[in-house]
PyMOL Python script that loads the backbone (N, CA, C, O; Angstrom):
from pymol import cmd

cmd.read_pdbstr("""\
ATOM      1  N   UNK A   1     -15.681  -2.136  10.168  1.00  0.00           N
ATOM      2  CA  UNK A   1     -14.825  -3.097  10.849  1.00  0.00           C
ATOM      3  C   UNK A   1     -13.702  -3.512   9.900  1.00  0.00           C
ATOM      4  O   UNK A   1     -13.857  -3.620   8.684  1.00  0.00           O
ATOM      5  N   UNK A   2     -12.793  -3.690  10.420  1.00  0.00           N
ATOM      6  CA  UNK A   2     -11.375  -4.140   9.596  1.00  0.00           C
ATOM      7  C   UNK A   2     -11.492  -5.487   8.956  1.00  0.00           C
ATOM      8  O   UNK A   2     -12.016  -6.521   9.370  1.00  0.00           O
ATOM      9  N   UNK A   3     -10.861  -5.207   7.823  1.00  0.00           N
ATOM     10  CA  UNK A   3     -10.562  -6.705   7.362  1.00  0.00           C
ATOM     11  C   UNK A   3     -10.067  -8.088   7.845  1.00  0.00           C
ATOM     12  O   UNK A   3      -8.932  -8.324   7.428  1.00  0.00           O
ATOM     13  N   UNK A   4     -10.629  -9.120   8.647  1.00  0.00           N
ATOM     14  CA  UNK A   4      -9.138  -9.685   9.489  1.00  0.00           C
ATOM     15  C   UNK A   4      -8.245 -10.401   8.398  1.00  0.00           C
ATOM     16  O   UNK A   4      -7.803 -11.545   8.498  1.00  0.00           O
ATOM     17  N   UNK A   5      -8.047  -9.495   7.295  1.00  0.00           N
ATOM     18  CA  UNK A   5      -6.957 -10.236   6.978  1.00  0.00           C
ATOM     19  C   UNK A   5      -5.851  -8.917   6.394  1.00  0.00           C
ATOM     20  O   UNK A   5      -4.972  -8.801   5.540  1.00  0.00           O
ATOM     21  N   UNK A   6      -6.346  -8.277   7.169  1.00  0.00           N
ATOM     22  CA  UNK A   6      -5.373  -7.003   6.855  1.00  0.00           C
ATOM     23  C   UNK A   6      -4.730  -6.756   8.280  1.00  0.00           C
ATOM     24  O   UNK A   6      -5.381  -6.902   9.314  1.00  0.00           O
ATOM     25  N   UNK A   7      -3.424  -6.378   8.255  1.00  0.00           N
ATOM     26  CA  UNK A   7      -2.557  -5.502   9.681  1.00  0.00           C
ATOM     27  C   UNK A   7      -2.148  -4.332   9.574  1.00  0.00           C
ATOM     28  O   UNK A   7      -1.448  -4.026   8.609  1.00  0.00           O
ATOM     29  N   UNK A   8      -2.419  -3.604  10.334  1.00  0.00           N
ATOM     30  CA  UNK A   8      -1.921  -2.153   9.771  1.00  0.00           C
ATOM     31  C   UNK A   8      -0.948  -1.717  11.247  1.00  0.00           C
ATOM     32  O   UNK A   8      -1.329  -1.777  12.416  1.00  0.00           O
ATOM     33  N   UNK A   9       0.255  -1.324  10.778  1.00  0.00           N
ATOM     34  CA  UNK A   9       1.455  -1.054  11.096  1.00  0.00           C
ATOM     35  C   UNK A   9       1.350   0.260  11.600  1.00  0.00           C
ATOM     36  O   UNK A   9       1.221   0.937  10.580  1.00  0.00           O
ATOM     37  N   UNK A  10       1.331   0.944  12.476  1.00  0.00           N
ATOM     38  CA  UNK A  10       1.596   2.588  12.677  1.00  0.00           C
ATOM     39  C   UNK A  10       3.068   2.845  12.833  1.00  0.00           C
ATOM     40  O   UNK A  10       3.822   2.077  13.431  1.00  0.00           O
ATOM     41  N   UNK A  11       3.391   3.838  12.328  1.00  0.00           N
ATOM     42  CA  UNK A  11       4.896   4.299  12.582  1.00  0.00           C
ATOM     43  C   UNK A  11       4.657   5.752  13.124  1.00  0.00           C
ATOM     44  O   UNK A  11       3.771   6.382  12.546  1.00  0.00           O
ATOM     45  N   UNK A  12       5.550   6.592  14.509  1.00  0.00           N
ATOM     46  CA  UNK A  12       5.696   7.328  14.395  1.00  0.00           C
ATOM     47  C   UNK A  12       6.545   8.264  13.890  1.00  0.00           C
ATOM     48  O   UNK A  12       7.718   8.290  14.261  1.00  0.00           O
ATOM     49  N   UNK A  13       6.066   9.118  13.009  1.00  0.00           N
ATOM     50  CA  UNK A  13       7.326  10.123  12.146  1.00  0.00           C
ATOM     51  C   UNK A  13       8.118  10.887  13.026  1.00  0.00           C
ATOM     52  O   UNK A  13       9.250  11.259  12.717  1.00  0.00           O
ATOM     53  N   UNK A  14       7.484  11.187  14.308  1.00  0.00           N
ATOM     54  CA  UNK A  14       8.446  12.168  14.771  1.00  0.00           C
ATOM     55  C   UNK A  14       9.344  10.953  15.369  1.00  0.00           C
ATOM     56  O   UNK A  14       8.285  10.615  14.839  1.00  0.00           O
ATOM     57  N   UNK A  15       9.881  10.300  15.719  1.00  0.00           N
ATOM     58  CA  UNK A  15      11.008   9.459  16.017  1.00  0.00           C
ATOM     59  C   UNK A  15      11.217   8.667  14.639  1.00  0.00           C
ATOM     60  O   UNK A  15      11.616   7.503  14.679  1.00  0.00           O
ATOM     61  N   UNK A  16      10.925   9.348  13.331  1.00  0.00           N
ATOM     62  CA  UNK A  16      11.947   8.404  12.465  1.00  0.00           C
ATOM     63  C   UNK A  16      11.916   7.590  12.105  1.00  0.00           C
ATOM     64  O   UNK A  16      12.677   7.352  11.167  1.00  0.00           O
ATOM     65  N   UNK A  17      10.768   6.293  12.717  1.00  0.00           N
ATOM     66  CA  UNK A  17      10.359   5.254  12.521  1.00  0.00           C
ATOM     67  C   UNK A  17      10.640   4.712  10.576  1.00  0.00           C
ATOM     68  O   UNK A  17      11.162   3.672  10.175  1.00  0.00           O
ATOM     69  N   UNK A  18      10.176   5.647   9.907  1.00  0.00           N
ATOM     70  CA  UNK A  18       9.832   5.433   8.068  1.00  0.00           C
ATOM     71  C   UNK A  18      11.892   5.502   8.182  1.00  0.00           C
ATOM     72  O   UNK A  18      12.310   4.972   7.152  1.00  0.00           O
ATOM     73  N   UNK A  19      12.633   5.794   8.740  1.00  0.00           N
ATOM     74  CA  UNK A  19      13.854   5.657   8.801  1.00  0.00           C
ATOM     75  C   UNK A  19      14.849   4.946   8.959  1.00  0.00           C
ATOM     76  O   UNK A  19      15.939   4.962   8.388  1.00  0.00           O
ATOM     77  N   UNK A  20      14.258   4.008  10.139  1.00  0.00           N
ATOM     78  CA  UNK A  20      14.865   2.806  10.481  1.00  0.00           C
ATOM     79  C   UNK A  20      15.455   1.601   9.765  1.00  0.00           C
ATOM     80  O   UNK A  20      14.739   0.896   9.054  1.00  0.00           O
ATOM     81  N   UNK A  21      16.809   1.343   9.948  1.00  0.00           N
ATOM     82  CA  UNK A  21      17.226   0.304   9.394  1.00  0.00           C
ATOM     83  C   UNK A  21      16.673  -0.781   8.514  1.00  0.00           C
ATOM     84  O   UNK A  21      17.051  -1.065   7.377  1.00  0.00           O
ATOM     85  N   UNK A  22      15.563  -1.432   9.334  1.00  0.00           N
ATOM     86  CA  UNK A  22      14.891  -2.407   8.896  1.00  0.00           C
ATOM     87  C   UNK A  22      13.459  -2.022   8.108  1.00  0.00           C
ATOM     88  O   UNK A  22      12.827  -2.988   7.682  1.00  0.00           O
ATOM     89  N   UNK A  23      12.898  -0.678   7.881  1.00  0.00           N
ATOM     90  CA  UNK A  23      11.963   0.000   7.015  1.00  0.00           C
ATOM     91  C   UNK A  23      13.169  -0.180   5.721  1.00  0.00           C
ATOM     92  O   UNK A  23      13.226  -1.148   4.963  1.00  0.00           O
ATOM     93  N   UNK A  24      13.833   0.684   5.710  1.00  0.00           N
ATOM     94  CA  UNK A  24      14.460   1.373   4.707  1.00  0.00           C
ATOM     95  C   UNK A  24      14.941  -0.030   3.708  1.00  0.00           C
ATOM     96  O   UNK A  24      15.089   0.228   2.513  1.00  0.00           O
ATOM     97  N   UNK A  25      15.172  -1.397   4.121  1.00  0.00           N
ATOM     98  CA  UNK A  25      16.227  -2.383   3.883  1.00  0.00           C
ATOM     99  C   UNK A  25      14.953  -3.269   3.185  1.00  0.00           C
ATOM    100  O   UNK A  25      14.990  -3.714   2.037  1.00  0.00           O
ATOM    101  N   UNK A  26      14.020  -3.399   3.966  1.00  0.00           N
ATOM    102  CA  UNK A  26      12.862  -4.625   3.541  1.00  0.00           C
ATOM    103  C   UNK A  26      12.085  -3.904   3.344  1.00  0.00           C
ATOM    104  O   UNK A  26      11.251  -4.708   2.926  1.00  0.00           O
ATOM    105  N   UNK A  27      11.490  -2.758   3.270  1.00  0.00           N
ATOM    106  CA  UNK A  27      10.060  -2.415   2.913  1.00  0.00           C
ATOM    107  C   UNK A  27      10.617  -1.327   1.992  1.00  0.00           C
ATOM    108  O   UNK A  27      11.011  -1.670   0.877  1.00  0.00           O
ATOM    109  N   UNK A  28      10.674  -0.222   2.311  1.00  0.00           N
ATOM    110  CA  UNK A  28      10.802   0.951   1.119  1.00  0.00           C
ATOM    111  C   UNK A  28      11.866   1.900   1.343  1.00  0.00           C
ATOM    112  O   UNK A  28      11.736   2.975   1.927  1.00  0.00           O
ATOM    113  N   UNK A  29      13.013   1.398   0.802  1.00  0.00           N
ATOM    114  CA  UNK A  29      14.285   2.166   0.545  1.00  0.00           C
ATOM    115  C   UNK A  29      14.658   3.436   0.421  1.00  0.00           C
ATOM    116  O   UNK A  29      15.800   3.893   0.471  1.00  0.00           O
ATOM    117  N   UNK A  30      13.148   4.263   0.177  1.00  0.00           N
ATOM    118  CA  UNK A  30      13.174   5.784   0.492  1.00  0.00           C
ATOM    119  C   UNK A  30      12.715   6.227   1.505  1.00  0.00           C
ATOM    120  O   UNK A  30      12.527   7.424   1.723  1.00  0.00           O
ATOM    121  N   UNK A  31      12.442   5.186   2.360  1.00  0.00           N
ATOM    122  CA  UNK A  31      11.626   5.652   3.662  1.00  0.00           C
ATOM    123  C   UNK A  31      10.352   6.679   3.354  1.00  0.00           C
ATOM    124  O   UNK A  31      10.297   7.862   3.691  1.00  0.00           O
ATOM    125  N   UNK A  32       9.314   5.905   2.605  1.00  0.00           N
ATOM    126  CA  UNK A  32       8.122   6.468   2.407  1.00  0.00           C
ATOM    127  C   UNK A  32       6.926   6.228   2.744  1.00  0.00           C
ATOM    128  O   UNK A  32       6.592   5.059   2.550  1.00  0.00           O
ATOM    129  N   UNK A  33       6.080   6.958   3.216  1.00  0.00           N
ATOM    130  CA  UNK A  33       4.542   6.147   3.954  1.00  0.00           C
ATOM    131  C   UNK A  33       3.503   7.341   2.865  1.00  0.00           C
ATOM    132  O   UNK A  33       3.808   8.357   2.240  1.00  0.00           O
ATOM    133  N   UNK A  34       2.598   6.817   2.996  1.00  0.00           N
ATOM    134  CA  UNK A  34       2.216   5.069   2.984  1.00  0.00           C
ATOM    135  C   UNK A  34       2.537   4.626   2.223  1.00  0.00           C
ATOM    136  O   UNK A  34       2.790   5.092   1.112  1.00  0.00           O
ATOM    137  N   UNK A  35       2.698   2.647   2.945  1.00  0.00           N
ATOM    138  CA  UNK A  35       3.540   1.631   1.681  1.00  0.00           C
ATOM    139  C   UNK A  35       2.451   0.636   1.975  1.00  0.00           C
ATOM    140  O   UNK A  35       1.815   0.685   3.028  1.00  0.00           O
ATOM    141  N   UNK A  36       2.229  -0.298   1.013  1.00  0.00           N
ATOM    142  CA  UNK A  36       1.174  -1.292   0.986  1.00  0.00           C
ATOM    143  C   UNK A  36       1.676  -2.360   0.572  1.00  0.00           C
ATOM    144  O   UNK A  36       1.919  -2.515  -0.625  1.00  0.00           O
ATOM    145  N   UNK A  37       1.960  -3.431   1.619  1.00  0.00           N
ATOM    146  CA  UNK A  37       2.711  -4.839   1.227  1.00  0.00           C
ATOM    147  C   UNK A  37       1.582  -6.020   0.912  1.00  0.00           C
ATOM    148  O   UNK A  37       0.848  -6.332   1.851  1.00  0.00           O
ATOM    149  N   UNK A  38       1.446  -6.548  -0.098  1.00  0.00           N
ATOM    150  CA  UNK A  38       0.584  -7.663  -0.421  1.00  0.00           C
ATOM    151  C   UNK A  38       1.419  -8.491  -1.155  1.00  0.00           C
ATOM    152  O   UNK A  38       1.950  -8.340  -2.256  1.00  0.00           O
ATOM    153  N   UNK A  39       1.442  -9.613  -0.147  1.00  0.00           N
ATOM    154  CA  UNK A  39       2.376 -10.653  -0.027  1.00  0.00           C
ATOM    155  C   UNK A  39       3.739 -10.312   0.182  1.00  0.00           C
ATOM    156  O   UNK A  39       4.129 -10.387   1.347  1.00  0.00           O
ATOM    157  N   UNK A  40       4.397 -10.021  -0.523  1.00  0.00           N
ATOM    158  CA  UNK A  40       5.770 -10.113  -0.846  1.00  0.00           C
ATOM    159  C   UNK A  40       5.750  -8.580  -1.820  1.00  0.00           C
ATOM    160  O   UNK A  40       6.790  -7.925  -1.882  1.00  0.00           O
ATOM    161  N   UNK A  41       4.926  -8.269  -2.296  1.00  0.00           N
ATOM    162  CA  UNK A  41       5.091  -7.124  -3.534  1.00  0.00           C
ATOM    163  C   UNK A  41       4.944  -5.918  -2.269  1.00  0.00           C
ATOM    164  O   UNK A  41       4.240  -5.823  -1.264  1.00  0.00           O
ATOM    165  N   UNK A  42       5.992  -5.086  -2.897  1.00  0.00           N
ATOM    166  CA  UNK A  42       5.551  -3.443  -1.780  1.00  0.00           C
ATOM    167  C   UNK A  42       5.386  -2.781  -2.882  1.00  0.00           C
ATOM    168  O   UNK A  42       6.020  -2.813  -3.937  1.00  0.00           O
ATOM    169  N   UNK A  43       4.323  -2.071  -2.497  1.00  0.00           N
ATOM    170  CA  UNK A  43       3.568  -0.688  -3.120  1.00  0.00           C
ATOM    171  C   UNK A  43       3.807   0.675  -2.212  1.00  0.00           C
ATOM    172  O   UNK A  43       3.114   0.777  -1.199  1.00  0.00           O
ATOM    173  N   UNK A  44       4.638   1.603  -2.483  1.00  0.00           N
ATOM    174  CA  UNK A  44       5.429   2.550  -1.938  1.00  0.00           C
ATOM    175  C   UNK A  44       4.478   3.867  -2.246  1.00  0.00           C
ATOM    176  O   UNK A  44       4.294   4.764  -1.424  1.00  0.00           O
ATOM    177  N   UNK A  45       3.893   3.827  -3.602  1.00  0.00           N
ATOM    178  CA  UNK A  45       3.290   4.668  -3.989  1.00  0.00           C
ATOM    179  C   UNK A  45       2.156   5.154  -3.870  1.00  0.00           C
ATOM    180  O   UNK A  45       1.387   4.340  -4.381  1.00  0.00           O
ATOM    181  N   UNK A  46       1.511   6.152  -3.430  1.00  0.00           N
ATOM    182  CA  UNK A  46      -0.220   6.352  -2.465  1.00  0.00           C
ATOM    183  C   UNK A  46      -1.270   6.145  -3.795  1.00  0.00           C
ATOM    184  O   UNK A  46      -2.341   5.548  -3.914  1.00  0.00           O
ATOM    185  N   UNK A  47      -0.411   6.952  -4.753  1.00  0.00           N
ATOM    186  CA  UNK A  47      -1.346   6.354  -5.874  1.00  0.00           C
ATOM    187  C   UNK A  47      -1.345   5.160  -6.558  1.00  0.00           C
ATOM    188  O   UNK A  47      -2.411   4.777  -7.040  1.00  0.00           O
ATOM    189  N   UNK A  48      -0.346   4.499  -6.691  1.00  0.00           N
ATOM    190  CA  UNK A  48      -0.746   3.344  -6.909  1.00  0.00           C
ATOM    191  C   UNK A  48      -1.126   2.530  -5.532  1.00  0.00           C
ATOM    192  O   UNK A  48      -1.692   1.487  -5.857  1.00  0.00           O
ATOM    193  N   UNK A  49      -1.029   2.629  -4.346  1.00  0.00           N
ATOM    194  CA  UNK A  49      -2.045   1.922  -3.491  1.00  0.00           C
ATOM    195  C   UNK A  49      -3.378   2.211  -3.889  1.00  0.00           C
ATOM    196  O   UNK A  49      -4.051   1.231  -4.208  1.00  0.00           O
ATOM    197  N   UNK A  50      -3.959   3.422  -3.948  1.00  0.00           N
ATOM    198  CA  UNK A  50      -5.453   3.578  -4.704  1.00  0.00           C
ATOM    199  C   UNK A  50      -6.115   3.058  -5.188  1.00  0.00           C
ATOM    200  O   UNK A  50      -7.197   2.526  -4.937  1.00  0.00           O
ATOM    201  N   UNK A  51      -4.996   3.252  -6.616  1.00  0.00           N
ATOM    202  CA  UNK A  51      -5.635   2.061  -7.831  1.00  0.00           C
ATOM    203  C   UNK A  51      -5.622   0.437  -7.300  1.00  0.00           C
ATOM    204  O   UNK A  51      -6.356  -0.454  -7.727  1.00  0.00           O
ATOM    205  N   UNK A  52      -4.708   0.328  -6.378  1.00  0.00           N
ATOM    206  CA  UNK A  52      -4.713  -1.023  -6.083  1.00  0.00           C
ATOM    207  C   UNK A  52      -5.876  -1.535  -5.294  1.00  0.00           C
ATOM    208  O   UNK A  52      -6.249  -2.679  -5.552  1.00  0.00           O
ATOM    209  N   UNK A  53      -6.646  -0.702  -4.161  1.00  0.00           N
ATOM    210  CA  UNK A  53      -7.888  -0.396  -3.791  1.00  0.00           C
ATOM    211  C   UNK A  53      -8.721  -0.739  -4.456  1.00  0.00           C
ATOM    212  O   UNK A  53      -9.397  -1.736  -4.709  1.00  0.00           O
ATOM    213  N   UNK A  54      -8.596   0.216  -4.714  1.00  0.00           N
ATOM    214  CA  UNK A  54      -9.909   0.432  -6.361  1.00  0.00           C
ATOM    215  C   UNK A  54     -10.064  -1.034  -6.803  1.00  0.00           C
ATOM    216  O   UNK A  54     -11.125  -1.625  -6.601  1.00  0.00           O
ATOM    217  N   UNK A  55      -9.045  -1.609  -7.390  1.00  0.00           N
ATOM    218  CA  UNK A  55      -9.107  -3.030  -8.533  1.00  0.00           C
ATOM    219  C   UNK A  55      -9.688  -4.032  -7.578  1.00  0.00           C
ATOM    220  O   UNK A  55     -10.481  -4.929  -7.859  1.00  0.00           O
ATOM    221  N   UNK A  56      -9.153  -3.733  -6.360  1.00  0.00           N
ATOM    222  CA  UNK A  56      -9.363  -5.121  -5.594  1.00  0.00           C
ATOM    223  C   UNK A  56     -11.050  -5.452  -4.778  1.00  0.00           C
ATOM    224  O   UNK A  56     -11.733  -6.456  -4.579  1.00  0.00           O
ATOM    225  N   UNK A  57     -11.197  -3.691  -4.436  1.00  0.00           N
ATOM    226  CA  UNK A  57     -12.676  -3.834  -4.274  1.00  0.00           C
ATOM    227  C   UNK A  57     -13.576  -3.970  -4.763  1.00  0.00           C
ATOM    228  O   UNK A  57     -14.569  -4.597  -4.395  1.00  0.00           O
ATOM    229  N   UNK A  58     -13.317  -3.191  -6.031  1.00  0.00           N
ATOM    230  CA  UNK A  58     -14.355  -3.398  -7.143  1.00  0.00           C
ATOM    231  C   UNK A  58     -13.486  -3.190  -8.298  1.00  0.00           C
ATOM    232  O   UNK A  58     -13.023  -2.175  -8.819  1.00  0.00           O
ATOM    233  N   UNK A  59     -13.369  -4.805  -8.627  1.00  0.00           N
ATOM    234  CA  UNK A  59     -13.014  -4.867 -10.038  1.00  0.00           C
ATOM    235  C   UNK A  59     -13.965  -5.291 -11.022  1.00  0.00           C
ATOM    236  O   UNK A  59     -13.713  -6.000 -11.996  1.00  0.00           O
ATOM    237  N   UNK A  60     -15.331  -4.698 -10.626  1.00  0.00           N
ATOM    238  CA  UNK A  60     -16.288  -4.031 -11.909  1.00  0.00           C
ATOM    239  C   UNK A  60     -16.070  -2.459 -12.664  1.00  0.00           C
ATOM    240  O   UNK A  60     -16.495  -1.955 -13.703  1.00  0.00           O
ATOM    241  N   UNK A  61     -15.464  -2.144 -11.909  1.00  0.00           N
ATOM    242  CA  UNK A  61     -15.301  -0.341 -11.808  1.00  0.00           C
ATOM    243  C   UNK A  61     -15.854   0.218 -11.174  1.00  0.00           C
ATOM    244  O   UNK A  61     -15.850   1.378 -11.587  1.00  0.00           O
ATOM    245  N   UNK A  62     -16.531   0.094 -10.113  1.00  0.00           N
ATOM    246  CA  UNK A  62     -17.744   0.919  -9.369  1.00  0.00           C
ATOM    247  C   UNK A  62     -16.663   2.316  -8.698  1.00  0.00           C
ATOM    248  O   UNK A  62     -16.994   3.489  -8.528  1.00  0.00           O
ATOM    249  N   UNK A  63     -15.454   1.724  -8.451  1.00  0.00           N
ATOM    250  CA  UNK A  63     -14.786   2.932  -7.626  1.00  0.00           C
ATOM    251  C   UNK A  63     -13.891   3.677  -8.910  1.00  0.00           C
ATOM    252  O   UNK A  63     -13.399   4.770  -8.630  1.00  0.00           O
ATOM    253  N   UNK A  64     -13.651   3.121 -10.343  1.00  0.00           N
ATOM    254  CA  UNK A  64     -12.931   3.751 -10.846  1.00  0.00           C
ATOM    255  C   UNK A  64     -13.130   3.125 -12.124  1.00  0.00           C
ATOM    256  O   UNK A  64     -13.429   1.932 -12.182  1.00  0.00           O
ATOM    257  N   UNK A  65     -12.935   4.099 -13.539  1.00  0.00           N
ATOM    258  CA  UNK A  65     -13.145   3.486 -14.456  1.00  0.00           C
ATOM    259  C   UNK A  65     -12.429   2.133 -15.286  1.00  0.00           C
ATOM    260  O   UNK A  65     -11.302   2.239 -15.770  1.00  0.00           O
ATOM    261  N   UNK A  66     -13.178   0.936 -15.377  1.00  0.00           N
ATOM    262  CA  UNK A  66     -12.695  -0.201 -15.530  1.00  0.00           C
ATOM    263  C   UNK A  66     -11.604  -0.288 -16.434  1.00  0.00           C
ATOM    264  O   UNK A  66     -10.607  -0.947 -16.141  1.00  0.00           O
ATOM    265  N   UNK A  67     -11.716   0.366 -17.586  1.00  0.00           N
ATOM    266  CA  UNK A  67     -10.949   0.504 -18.540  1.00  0.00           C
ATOM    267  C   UNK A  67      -9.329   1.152 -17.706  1.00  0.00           C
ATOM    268  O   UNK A  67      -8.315   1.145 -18.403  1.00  0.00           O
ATOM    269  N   UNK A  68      -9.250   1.604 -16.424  1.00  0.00           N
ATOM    270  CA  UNK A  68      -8.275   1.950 -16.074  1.00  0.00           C
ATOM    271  C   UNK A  68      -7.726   0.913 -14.582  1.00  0.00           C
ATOM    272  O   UNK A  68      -6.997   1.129 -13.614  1.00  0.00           O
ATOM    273  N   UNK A  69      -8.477  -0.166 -15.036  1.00  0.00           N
ATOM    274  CA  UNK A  69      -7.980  -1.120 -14.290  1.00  0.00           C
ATOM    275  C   UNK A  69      -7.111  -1.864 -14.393  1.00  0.00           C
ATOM    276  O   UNK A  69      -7.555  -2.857 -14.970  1.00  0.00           O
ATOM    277  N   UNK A  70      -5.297  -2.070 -13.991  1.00  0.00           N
ATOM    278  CA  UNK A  70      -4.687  -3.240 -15.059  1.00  0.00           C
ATOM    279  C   UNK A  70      -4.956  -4.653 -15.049  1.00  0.00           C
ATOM    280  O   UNK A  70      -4.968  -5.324 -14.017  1.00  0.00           O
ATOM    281  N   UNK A  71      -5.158  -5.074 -16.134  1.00  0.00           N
ATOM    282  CA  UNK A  71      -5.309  -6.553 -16.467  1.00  0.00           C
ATOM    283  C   UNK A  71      -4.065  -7.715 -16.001  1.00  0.00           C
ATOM    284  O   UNK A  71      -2.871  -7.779 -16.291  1.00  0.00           O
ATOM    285  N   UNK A  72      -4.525  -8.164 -15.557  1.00  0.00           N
ATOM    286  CA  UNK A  72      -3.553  -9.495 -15.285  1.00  0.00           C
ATOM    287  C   UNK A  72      -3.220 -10.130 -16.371  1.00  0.00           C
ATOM    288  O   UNK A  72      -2.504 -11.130 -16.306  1.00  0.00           O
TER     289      UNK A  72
END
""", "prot")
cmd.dss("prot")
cmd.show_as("cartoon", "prot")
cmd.util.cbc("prot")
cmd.orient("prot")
């Protein structure tokens, strides 16, 4: 079951959607998916969404080695 505190956005590619004015301007300027907005910060990058995964679910390391977790 979903997080309710997560929304997840679908775009379709074949109409361009990752293209649109208002993608390209406020979310990710290269028109790239997947992008991961938490709060105000966009994460454009699949691998760093991962790691961002990773830290947030288990920031013991269970999904990834701790030592490759960044520190606040």
């Amino acid at each position: 079951m979903p997080d309710p505190d997560i929304t997840l956005h679908g775009l379709r590619l074949s109409d361009h959607s990752h293209r649109a004015e208002l993608f390209l301007s406020r979310l990710n300027p290269l028109g790239q998916v997947p992008m991961l907005m938490v709060g105000e910060v966009v994460v454009p990058d699949s691998n760093a969404i991962l790691v961002d995964l990773a830290a947030c679910s288990a920031p013991d390391g269970h999904w990834m080695l701790a030592s490759l977790i960044p520190q606040e």
